[in-house]
C-alpha positions in Angstrom: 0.0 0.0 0.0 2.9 2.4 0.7 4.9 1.6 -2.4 1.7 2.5 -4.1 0.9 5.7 -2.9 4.7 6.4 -3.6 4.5 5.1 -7.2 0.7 7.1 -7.1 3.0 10.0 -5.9 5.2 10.0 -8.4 3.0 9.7 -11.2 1.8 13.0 -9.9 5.2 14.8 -10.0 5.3 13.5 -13.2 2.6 14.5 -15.0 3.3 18.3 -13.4 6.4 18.4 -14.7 5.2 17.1 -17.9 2.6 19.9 -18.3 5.0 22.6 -16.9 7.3 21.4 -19.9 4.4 22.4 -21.9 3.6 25.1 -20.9 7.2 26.5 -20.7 7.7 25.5 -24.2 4.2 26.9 -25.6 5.3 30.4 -23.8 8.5 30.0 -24.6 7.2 29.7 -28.8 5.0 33.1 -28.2 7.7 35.1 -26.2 9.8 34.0 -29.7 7.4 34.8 -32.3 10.2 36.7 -34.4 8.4 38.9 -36.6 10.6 40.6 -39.4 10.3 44.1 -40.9 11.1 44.8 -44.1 11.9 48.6 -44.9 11.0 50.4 -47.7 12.6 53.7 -46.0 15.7 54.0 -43.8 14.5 53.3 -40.2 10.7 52.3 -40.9 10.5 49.1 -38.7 11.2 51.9 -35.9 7.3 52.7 -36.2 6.2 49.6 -35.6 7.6 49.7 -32.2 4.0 50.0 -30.5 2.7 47.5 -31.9 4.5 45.3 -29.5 2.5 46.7 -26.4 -0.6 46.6 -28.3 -0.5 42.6 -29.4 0.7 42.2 -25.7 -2.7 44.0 -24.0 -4.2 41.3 -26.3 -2.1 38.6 -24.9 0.2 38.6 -28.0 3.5 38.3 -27.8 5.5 39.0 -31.1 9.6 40.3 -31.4 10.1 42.6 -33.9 13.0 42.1 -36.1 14.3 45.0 -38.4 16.2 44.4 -41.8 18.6 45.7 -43.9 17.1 45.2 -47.4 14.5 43.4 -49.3 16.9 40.4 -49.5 18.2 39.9 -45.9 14.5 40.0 -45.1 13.7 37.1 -47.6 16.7 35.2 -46.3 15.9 35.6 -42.6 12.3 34.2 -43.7 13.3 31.4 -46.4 15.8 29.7 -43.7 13.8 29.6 -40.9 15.1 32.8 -38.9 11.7 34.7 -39.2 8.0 33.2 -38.6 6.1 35.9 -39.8 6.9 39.2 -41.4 5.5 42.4 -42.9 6.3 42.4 -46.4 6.7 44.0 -49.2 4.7 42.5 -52.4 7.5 41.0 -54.3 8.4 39.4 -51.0 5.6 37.6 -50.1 4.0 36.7 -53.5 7.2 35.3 -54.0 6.7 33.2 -50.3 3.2 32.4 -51.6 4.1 31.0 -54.5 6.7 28.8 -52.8 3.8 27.8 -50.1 6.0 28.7 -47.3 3.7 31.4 -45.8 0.3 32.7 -46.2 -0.6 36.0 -46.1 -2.9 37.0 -42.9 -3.7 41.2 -42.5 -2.3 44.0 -44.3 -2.2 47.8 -42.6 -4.6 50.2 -44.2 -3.1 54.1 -44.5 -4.4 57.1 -42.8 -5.9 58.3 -46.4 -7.4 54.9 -47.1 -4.7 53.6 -49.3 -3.7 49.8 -48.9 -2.2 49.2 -52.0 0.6 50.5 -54.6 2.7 50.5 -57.5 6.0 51.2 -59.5 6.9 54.3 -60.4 9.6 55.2 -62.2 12.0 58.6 -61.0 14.2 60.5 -63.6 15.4 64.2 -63.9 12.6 66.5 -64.8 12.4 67.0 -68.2 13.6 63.3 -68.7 12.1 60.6 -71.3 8.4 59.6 -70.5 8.1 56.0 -69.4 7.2 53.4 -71.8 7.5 49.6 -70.1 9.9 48.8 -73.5 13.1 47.3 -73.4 14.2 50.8 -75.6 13.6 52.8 -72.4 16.0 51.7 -70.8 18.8 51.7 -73.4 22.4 53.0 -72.0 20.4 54.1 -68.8 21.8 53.4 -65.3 19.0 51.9 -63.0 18.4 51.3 -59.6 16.2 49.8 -58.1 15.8 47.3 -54.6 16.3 43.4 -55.1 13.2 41.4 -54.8 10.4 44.5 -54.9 7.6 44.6 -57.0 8.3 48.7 -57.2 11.9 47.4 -58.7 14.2 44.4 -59.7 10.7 42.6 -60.4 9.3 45.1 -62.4 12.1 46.5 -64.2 12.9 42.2 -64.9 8.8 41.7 -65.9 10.2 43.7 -69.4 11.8 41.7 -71.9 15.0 42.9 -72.7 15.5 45.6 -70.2 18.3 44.1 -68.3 20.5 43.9 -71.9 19.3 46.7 -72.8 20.2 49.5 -69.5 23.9 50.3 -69.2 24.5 49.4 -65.5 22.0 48.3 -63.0 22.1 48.9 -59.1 20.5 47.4 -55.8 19.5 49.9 -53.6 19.3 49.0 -49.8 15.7 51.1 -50.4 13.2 53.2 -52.3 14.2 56.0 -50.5 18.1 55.2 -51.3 17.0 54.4 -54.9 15.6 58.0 -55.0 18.8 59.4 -53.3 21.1 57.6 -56.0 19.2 59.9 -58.4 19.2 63.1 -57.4 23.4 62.2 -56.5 23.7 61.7 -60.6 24.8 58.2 -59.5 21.8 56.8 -61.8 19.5 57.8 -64.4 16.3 56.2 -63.8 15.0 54.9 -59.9 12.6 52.1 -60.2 10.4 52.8 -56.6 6.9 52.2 -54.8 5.1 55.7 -55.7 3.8 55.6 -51.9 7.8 56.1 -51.0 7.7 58.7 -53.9 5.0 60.6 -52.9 5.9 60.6 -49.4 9.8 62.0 -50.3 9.5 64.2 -53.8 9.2 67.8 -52.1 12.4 66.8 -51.0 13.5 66.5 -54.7 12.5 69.3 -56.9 15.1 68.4 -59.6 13.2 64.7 -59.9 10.2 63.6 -61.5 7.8 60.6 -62.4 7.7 59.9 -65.7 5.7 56.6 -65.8 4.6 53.5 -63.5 3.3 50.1 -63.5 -0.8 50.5 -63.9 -1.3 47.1 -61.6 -1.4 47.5 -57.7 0.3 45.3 -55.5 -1.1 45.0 -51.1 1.1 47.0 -49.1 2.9 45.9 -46.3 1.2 42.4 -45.7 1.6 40.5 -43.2 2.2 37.1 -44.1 2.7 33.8 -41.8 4.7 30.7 -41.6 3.1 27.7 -43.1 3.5 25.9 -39.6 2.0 28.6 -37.8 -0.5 27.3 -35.2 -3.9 27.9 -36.3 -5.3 29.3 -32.7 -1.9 31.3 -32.5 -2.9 33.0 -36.2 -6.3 33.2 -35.3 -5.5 35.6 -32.0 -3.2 37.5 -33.8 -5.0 38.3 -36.6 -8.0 39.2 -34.4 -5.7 41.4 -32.4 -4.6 43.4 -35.4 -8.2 43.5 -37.1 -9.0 45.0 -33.6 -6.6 47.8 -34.0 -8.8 50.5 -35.6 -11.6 50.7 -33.4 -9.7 50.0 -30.4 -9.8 53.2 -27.8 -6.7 52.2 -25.3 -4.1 54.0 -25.6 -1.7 51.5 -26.7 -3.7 51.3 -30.0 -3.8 55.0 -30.5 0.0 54.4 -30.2 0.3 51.8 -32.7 -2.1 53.6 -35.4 -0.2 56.9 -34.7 3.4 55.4 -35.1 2.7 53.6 -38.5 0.5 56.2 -39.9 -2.6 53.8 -40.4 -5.9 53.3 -39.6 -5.9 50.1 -38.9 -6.0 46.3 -40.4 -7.5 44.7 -43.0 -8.2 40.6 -44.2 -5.7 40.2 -47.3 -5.6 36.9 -48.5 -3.7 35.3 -52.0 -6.4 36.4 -54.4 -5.0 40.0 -53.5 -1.4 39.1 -54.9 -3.3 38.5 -58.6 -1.2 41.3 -60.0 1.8 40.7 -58.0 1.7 37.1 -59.0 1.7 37.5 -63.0 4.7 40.1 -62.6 6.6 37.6 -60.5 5.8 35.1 -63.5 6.9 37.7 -65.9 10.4 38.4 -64.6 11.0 34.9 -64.3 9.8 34.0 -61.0 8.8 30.2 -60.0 8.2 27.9 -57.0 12.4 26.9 -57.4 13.1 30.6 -57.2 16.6 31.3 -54.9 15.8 35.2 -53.9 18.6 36.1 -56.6 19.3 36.4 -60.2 
């Protein structure tokens, strides 16, 4: 009788220690839900800083993780060092196409925009756009690797890359845009949002043309192993965020200059998909030409 209430006892401390295993582990998973930024300006993942303590009043817990470029941002996500990010178009129509992620939410701007495009920046008074290989002949571009707004774009025209003199990766639109104005290129292949948000800075620069399909801004898109009641509460979170009153939502909608979330799902990559397609893009696809 007294070896059984021991064994009885220790099947007890057993079983605690089993479930506190996990449970460590399942909070240890949320406390490292490493969400990556990807940066379409010089220090924009520093904006999205409140929406830590926003997902965490909601019992969310996500890490923010700034990148350099486009590319490190698709590397940290391809190998495993990211499980969600928000992403540019190219990004994760690309991830979508290689069914490695899904996309979730993406933000909705202050003016109601969700969406953009290319556009392409020149010298006022330069050669209007025309999305022809002969547009780009001895011209020096610049653009960022892996964007929709750039290396996709400027690669979904046949013949452009023989035809330009010299081509360029810029670290981001805004850099691209710099690179121009510095007569360091000719032509800047950027997302008109960036654009619009920068050209009273540059008097001397112009549009002179841009893609006429529109691309989601800023999605967020998932892991494919993502736990469904983990996705669920985090995209209920987010959807939350516009009509939320705390003031750690007014903090969030303030820093990143939106209203709030919207449901964004594959069929809103349509255009986004047939560009990837178009510069070459496919399932076996290495984030590099």
């Amino acid at each position: 009788m007294v070896c059984r209430r021991g064994v009885f006892g220790l099947s007890r401390l057993a079983t605690v220690a089993v479930v506190f295993v996990v449970l460590a582990s399942t909070t240890a998973f949320a406390e490292e839900f490493r969400v990556a930024v990807m940066q379409d300006q010089k220090g924009a993942a520093e904006h999205f800083a409140p929406l830590e303590g926003y997902l965490a009043k909601h019992g969310v817990s996500i890490n923010l993780v700034p990148t350099e470029s486009y590319s490190s941002a698709a590397h940290l996500f391809a190998e495993g060092k990211a499980d969600g990010m928000f992403s540019g178009s190219g990004v994760a129509a690309t991830m979508i196409m290689k069914d490695v992620a899904f996309p979730v939410v993406r933000p909705v701007r202050k003016d109601g925009v969700s969406t953009y495009w290319a556009v392409v920046v020149a010298p006022e008074g330069g050669q209007p756009f025309t999305p022809e290989a002969s547009y780009f002949k001895g011209k020096r571009v610049v653009y960022c690797a892996l964007a929709s707004s750039g290396q996709f774009f400027f690669r979904s025209i046949p013949g452009a890359l023989e035809a330009a003199a010299k081509t360029e990766i810029a670290p981001s639109h805004g850099a691209a845009i710099q690179a121009v104005a510095d007569g360091d290129a000719d032509v800047a292949i950027v997302k008109n949002l960036v654009w619009n948000d920068l050209k009273n800075k540059y008097g001397q620069l112009e549009s002179v043309g841009s893609d006429p399909g529109q691309n989601p801004n800023n999605t967020l898109i998932l892991a494919k192993q993502t736990a469904p009641a983990f996705t669920k509460k985090l995209t209920g979170a987010l959807l939350m965020l516009e009509n939320d009153l705390g003031p750690e939502a007014q903090a969030a909608r303030d820093g990143m200059g939106i209203k709030g979330y919207i449901v964004t799902s594959g069929a809103d990559f349509s255009h986004t998909l047939g560009l990837l397609e178009k510069a070459g893009v496919d399932e076996n696809f290495d984030f590099h030409y």
